[in-house]
C-alpha positions as CSV (number, residue, x, y, z in Angstrom):
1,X,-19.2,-4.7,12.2
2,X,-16.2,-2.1,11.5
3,X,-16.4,0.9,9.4
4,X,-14.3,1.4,6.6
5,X,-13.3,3.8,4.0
6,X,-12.8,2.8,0.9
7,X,-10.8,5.8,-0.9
8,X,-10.5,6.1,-4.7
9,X,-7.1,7.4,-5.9
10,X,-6.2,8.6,-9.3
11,X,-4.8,11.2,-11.6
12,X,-6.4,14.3,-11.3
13,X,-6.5,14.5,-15.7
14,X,-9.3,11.4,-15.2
15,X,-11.7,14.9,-14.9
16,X,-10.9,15.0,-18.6
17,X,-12.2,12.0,-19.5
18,X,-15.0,12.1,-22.1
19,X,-18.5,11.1,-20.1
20,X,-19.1,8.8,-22.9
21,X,-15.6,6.7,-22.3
22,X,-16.6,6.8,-18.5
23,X,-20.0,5.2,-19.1
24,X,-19.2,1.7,-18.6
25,X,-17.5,2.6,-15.1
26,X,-20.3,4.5,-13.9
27,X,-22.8,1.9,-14.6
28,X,-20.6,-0.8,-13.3
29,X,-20.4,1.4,-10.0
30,X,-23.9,1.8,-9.8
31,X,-24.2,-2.1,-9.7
32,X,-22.0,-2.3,-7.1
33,X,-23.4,0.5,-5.1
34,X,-26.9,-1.3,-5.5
35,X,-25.2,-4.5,-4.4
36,X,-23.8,-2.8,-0.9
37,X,-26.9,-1.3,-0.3
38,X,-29.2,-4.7,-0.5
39,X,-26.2,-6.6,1.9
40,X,-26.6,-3.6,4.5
41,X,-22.6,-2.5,4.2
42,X,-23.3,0.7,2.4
43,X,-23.3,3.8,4.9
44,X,-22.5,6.5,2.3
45,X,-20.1,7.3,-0.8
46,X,-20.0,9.4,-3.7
47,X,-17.6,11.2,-6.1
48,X,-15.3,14.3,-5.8
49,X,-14.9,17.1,-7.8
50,X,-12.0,18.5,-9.4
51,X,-8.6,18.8,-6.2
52,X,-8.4,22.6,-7.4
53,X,-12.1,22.9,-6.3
54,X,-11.0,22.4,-2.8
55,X,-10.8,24.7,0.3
56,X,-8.6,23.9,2.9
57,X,-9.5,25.6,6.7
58,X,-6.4,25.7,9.2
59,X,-7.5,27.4,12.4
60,X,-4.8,25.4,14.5
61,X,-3.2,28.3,15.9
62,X,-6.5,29.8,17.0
63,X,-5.8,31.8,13.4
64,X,-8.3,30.9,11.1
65,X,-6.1,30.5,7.3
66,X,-8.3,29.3,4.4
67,X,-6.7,28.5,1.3
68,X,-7.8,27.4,-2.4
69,X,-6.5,24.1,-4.0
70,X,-5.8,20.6,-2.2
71,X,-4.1,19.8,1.0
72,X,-1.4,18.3,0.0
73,X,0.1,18.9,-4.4
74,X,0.7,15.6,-5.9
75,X,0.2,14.0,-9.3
76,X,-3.1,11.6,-7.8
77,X,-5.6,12.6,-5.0
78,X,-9.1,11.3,-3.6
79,X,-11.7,11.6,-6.3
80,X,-14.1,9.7,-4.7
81,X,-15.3,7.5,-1.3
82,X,-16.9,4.7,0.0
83,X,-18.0,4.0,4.0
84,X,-18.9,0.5,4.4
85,X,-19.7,-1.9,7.1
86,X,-17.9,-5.4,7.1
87,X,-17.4,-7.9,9.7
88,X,-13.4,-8.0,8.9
89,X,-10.5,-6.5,7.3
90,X,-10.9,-9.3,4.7
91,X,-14.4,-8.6,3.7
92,X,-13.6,-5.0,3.7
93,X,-10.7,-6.1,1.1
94,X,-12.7,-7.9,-1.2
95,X,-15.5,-5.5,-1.5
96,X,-12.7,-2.9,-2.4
97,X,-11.3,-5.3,-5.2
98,X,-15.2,-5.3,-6.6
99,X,-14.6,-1.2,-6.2
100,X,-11.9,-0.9,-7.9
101,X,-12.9,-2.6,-11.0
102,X,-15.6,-0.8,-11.1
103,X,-14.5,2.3,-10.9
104,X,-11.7,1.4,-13.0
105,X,-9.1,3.5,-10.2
106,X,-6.9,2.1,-6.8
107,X,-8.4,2.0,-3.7
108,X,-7.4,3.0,-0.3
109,X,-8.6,0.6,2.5
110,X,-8.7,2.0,5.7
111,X,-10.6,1.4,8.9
112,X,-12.3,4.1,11.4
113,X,-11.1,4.2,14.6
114,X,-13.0,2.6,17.4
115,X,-14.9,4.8,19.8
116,X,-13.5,4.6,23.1
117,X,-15.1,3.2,26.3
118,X,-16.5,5.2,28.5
């Protein structure tokens, strides 16, 4: 089986959504979640906070730089994750048609590189 990340994308005003309007997303995720977890895919996922709540750490130059707010300013970024197991890029793409509409946002497909042989 392959890993894969299943990355939700969306505007970051979603944040502002009333809990009571979100309701019927979170307990449509929850039934998905459960569903991963009895076939064996699920590895780990969960939601995000806020993009502003974020830290980003460069210490490329052997300088270590920390700065508030996202990586990268745009109008949608990552508010929440799936890692999965599935046999093939196809399976990966239909649980993350299931994801997305229950979560009620896009989602990112993308697989985790393969550990080299050694």
């Amino acid at each position: 089986m392959t890993q894969y990340l299943l990355a939700v994308h969306g505007p970051e005003d979603v944040y502002d959504t009333p809990l009571e309007d979100m309701q019927a997303a979170f307990e449509a995720v929850d039934k998905f979640n459960q569903k991963i977890q009895a076939a064996g895919q699920w590895v780990f996922g969960g939601g995000l906070e806020r993009p502003s709540s974020a830290t980003v750490v460069d210490n490329t130059e052997g300088k270590n730089v920390v700065t508030d707010g996202p990586y990268l300013e745009g109008k949608e970024h990552i508010g929440g994750f799936w890692v999965i197991d599935a046999p093939d890029l196809d399976a990966a793409l239909a649980l993350a048609a299931e994801a997305s509409h229950a979560c009620q946002g896009t989602v990112e497909v993308r697989p985790f590189q393969s550990e080299p042989e050694g």
